[in-house]
Backbone as a ProteinNet text record, in pm:
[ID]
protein_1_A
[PRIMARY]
XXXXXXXXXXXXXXXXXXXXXXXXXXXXXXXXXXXXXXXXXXXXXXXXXXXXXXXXXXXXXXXXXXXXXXXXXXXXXXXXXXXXXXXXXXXXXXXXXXXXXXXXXXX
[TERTIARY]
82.8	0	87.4	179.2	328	372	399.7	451.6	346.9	241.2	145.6	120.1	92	78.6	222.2	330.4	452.9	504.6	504.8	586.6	781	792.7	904.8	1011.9	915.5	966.9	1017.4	1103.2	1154.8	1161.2	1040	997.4	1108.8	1168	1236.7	1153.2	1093.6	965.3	1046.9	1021.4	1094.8	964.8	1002.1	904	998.5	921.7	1044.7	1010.4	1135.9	1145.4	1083.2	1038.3	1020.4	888.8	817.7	698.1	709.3	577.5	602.3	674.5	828.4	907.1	1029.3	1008.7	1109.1	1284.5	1258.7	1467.3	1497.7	1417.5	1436	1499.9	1407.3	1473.2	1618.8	1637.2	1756.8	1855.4	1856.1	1955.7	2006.4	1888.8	1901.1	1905.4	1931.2	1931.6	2009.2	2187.8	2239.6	2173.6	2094.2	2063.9	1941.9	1869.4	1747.4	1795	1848.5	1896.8	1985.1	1970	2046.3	1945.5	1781	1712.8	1654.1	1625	1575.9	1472.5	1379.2	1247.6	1227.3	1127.7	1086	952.6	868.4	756.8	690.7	652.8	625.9	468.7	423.7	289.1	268	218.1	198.5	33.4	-8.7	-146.9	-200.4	-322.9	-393.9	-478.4	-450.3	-494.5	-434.8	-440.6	-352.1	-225.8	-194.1	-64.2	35.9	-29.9	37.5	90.7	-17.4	7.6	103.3	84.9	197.5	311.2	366.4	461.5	499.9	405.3	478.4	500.6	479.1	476.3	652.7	654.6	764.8	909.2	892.6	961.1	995.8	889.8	910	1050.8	993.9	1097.3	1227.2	1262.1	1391.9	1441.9	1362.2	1423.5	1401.9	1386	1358.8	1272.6	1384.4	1301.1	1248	1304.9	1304.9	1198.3	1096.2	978	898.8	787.4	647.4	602.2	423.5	351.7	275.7	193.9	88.9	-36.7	-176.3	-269.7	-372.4	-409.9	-523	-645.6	-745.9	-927.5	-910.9	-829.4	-823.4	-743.5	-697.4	-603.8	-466.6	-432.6	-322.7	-351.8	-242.6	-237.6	-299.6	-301.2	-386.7	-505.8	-546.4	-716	-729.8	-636.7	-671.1	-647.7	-633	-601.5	-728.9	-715.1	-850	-1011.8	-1010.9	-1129.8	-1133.5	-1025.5	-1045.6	-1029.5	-933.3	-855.3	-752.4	-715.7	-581.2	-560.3	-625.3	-596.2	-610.5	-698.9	-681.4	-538	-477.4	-355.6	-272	-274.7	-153.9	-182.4	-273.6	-294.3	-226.2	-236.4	-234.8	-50.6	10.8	113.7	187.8	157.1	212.8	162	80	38.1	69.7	120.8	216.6	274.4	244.1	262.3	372.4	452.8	541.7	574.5	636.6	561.8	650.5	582.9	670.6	699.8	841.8	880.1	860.4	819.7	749.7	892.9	877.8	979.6	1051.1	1033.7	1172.7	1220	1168.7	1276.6	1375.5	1356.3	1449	1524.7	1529.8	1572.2	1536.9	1438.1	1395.9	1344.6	1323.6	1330.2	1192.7	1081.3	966.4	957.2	952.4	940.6	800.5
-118.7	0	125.3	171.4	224.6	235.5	148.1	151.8	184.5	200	195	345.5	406.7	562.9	643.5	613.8	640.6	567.8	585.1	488.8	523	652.3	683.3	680.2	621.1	653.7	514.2	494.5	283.3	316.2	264.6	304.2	81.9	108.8	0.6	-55.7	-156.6	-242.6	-420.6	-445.8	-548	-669.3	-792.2	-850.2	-925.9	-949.1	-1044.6	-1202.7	-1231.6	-1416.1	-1475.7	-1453.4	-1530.5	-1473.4	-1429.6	-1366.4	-1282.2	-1227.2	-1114.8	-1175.8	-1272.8	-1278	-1188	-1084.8	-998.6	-1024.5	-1160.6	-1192.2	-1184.1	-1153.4	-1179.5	-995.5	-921.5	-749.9	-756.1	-825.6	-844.5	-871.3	-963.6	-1032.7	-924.2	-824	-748.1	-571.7	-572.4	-426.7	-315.7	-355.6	-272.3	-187.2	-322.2	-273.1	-180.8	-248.2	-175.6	-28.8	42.9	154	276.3	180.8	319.6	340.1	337.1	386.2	515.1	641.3	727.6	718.4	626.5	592.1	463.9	405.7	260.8	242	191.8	245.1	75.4	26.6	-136.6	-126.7	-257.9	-281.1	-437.3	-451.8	-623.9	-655.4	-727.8	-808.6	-682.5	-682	-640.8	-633.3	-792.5	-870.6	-876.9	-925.3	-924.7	-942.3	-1040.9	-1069.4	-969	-915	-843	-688.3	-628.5	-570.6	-514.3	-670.6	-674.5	-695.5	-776.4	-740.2	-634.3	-520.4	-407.5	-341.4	-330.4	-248.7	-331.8	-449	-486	-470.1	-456.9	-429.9	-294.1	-202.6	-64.9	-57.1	-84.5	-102.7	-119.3	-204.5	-275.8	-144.7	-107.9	-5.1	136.4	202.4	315.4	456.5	514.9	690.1	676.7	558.5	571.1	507	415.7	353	444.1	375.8	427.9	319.5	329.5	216.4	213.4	173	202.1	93.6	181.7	113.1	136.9	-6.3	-27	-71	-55.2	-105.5	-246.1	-285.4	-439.4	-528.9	-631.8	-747.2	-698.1	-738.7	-701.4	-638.1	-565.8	-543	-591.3	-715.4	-804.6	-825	-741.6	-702.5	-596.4	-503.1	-352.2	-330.6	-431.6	-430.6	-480.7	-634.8	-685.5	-604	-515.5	-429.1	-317.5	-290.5	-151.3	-22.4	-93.4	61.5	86.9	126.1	158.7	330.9	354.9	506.7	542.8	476.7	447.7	387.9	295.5	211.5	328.7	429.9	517.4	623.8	618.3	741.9	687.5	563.5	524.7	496.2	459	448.3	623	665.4	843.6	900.4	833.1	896.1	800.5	728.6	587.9	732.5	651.4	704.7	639.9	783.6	734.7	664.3	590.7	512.9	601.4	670.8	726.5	647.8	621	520.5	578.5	461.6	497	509.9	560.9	611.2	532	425.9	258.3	226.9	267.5	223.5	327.7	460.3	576.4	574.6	490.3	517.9	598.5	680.6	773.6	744.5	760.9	747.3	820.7	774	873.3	874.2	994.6	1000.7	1026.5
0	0	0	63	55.9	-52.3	-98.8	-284.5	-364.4	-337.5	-423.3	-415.5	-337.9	-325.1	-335.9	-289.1	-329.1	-376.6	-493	-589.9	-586.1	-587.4	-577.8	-444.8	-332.9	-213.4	-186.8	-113	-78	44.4	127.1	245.8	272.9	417.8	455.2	496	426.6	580.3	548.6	659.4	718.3	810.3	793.5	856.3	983	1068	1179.1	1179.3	1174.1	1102.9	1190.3	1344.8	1394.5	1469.9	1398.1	1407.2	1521.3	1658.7	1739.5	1809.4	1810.4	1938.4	1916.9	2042.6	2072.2	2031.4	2059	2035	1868.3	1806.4	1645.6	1664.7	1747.6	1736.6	1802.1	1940.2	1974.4	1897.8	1834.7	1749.3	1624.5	1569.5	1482.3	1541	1624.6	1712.9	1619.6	1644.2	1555.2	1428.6	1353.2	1276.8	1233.1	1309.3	1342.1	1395.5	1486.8	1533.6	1432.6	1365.3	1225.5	1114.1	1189.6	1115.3	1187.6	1156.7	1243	1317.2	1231	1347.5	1300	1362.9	1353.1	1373.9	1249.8	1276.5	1305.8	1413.6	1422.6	1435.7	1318.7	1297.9	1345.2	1429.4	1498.2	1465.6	1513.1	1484.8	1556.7	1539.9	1650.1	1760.3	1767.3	1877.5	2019.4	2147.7	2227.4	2247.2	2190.7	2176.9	2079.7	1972.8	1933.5	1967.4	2030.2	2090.1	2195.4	2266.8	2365.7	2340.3	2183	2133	2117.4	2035.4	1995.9	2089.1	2230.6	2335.3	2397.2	2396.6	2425.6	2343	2214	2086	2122	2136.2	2147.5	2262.2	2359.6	2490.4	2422.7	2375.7	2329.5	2223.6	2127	2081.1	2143.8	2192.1	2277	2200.7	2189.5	2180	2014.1	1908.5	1819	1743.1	1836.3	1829.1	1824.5	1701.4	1681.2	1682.5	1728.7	1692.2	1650.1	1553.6	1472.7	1480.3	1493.5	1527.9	1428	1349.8	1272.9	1334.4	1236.5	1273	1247.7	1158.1	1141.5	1157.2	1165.9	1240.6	1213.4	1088.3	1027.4	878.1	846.8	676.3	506.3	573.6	484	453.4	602.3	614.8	580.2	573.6	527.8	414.5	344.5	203.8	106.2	224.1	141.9	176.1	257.3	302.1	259	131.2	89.8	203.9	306.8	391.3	374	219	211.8	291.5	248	293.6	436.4	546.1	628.1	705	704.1	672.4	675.6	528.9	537.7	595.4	703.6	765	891.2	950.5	1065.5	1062.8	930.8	964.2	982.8	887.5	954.9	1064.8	1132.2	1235.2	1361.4	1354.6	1417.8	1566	1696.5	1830.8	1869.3	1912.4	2000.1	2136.6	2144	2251.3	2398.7	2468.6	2591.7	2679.3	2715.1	2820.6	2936.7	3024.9	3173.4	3261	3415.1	3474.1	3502.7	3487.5	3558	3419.4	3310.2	3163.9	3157.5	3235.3	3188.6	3371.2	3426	3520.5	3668.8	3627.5	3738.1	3836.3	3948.3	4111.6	4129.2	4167.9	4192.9	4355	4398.4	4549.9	4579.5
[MASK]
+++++++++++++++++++++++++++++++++++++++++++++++++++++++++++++++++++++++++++++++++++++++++++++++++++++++++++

């Protein structure tokens, strides 16, 4: 859907080999981190969710997460929400880390 509205643009999308388990980002960190942002799209079911919230963690200030009306991509494709889809990925939230990921001491 990306290529399809920008044709000229080579947006990096990447799938993880070992579906939402976190150690597939571990293993690939370096690389992942020499992109300016990271925009992660998981199921949108429980579990995925809780992936991307855990994913986010692992990569930090440079996580976005993006939230669709439908499961995954494949549904927003086959349901005619493309434009939806590319609204939700530019509009992809940063995820703010809570005060024990950044270290801080609340008194």
């Amino acid at each position: 859907m990306l290529k399809e509205k920008y044709p000229a643009y080579n947006h990096a999308v990447v799938s993880l080999p070992k579906g939402e388990n976190p150690s597939s980002i571990k293993e690939n960190l370096p690389f992942i981190l020499g992109f300016d942002e990271v925009i992660l799209y998981t199921d949108m079911d429980e579990p995925g969710r809780k992936a991307a919230d855990n994913i986010a963690k692992l990569i930090g200030p440079k996580a976005k997460i993006m939230k669709t009306s439908e499961k995954d991509a494949s549904d927003m494709l086959v349901k005619g929400k493309k434009v939806e889809f590319l609204s939700a990925f530019y509009d992809a939230e940063t995820r703010k880390p809570d005060a024990l990921s950044l270290g801080i001491t609340l008194a």
